[in-house]
BAFI-3210 file (N, C-alpha, C; in Angstrom, 3 decimals, decimal comma, padded with zeros to 6 digits):
// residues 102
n [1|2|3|4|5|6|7|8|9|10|11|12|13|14|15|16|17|18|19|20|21|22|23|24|25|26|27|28|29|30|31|32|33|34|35|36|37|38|39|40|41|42|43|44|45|46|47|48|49|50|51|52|53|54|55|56|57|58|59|60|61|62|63|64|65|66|67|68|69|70|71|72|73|74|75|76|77|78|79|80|81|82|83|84|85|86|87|88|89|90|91|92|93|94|95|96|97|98|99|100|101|102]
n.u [-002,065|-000,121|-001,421|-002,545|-000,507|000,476|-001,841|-001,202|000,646|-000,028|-000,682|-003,050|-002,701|-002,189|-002,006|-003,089|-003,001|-005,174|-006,334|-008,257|-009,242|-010,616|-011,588|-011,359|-010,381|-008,640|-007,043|-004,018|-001,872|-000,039|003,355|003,946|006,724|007,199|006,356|006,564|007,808|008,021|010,226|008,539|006,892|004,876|003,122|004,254|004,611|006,421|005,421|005,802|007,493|005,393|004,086|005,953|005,989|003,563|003,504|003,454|003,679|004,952|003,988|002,366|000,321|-000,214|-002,325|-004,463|-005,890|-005,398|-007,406|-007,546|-005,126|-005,318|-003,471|-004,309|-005,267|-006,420|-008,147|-010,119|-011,565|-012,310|-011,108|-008,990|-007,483|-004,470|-002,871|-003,107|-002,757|-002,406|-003,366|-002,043|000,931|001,431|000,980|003,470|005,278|005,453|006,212|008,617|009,545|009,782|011,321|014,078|014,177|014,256]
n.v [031,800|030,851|029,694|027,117|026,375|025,063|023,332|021,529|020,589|018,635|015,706|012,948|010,009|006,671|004,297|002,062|000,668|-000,873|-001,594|-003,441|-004,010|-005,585|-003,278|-001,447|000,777|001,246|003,102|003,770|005,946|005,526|006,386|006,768|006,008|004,308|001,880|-001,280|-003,570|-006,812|-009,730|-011,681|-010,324|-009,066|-006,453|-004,747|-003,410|-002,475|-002,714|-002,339|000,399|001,612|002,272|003,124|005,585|006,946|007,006|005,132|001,574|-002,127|-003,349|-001,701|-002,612|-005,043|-004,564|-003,784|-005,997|-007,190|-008,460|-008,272|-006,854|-005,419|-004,203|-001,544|-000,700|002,212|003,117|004,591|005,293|003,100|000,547|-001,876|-004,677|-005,771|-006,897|-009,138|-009,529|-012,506|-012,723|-014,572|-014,544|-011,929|-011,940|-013,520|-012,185|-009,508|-010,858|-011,994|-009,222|-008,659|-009,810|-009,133|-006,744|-006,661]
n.w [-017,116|-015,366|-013,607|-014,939|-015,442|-012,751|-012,566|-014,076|-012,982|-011,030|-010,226|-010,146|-007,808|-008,880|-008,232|-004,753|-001,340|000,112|003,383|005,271|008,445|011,765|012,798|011,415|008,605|005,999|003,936|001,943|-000,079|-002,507|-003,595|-007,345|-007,524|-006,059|-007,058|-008,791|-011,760|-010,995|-011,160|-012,315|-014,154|-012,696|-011,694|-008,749|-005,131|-002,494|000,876|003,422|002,611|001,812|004,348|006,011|004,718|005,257|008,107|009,199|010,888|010,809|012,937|013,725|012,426|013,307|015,925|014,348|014,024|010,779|008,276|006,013|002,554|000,135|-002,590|-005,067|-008,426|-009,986|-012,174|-014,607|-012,634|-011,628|-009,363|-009,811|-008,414|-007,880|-006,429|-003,326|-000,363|001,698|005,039|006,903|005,504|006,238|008,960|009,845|008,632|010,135|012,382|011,609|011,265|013,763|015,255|014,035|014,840|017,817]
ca.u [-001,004|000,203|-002,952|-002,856|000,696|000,151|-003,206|-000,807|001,508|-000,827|-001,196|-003,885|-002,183|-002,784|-002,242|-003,357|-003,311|-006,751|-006,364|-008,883|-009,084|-011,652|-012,596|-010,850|-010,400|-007,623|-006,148|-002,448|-001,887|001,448|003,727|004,410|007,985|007,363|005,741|007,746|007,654|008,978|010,374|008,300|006,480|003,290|003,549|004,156|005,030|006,583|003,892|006,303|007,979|003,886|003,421|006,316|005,817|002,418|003,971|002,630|005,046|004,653|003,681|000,679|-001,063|-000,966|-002,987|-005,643|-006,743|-005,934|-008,479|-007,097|-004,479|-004,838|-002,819|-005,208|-005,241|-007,410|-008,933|-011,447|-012,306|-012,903|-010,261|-008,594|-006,527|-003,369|-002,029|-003,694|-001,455|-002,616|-003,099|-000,881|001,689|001,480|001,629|005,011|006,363|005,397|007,159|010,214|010,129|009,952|012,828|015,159|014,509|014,737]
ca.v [030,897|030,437|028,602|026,229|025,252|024,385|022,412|019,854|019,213|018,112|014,404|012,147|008,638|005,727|003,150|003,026|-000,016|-000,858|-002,419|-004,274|-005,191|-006,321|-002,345|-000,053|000,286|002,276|003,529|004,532|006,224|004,894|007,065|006,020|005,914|002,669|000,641|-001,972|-004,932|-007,658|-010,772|-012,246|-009,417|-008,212|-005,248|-005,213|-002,382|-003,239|-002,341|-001,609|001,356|002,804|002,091|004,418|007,386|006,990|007,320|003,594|000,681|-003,363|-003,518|-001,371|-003,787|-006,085|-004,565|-003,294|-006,945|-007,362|-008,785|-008,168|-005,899|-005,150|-003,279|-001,651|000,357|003,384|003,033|005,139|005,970|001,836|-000,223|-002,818|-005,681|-005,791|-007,946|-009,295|-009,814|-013,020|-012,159|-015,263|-013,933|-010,659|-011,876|-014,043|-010,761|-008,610|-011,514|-011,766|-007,598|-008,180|-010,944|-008,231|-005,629|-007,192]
ca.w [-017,538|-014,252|-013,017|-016,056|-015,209|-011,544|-012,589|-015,190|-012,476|-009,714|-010,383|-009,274|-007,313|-009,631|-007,001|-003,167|-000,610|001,331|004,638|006,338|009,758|012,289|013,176|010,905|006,865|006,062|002,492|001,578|-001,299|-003,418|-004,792|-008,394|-007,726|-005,123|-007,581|-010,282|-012,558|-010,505|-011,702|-013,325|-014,789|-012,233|-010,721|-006,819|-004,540|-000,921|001,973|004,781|002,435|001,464|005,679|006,466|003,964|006,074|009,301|010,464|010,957|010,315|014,502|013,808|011,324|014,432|016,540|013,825|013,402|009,624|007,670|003,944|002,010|-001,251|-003,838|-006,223|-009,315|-009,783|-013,642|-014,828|-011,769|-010,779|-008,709|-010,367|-007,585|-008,616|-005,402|-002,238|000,661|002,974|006,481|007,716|005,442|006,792|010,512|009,138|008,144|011,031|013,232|011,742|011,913|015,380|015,777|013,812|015,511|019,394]
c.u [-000,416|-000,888|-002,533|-001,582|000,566|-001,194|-002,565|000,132|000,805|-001,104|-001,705|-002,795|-003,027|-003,375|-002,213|-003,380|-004,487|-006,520|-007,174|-008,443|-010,231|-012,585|-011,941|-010,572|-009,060|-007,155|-005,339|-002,158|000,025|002,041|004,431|005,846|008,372|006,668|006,402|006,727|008,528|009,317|009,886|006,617|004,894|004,143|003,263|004,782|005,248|005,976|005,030|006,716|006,398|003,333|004,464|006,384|004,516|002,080|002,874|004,217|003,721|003,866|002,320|-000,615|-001,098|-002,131|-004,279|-006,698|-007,008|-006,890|-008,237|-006,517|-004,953|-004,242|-003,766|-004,682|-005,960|-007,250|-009,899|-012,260|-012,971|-011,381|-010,043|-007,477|-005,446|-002,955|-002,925|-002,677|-002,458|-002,513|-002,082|000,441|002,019|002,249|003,133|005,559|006,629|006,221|008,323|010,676|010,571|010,982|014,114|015,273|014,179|015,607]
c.v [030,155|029,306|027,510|025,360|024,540|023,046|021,228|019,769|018,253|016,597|013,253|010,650|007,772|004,661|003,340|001,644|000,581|-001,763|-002,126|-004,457|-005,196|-004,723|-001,127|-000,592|001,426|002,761|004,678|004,877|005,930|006,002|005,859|005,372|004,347|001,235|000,285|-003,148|-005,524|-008,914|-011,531|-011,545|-008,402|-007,185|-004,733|-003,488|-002,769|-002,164|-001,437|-000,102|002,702|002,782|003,247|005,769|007,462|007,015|006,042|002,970|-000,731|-003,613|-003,032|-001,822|-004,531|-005,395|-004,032|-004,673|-007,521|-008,026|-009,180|-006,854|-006,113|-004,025|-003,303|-000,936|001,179|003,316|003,218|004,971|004,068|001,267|-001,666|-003,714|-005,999|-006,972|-008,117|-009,926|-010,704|-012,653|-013,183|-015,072|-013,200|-010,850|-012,474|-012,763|-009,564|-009,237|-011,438|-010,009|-007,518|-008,922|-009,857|-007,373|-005,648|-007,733]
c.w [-016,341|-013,427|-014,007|-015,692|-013,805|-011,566|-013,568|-014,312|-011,354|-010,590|-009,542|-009,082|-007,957|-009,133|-005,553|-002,720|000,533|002,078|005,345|007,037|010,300|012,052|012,276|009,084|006,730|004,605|002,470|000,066|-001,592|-004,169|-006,039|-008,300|-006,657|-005,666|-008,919|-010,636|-011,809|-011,143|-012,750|-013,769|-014,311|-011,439|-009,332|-006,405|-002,973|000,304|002,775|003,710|002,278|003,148|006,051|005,961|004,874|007,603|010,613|010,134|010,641|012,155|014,677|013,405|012,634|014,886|015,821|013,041|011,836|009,154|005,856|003,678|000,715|-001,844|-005,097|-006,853|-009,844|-011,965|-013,830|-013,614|-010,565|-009,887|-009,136|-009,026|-008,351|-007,988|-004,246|-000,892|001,926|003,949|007,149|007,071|006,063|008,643|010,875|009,026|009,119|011,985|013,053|012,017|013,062|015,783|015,064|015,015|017,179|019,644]
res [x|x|x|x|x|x|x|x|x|x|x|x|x|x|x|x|x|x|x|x|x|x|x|x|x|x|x|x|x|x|x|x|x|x|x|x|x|x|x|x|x|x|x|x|x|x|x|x|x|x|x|x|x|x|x|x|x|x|x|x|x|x|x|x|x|x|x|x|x|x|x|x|x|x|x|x|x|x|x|x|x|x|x|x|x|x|x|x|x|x|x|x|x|x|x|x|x|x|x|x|x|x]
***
């Protein structure tokens, strides 16, 4: 009985960001609780918060050469793109990180 209950709470991560860069691939797994319906009704999850449960920062995507983010969704076992995050976005976003926080 005890086995049976520990095996229905363990739950598989639905959604995971894959980052590309020139020499490295990387995937972050999402907790459910960082992903919404935004505005106008797709469902987004903000990077920097799935970069620090992951004990990276917005400074570390620099130097790994992005390439491509995506936000996927794990369905039957395939990967569905939910979101794709431009790399000249990205380097926009890592800049202003860096104009805050200097």
């Amino acid at each position: 009985m005890k086995e049976n209950k520990q095996l229905s709470q363990i739950q598989e991560k639905e959604y995971k960001f894959i980052i590309e860069g020139k020499t490295v691939l990387i995937t972050l797994t999402v907790d459910s609780d960082d992903v919404f319906h935004n505005a106008d009704g797709k469902i987004d999850c903000p990077l920097e918060t799935v970069l620090r449960k992951n004990n990276f920062t917005l400074n570390e995507l620099s130097t790994w050469g992005i390439v491509n983010i995506r936000l996927v969704r794990l369905l039957d076992e395939r990967e569905l793109i939910i979101n794709q995050i431009d790399s000249s976005i990205l380097l926009e976003l890592i800049n202003s990180s860096m104009n805050v926080e200097g």
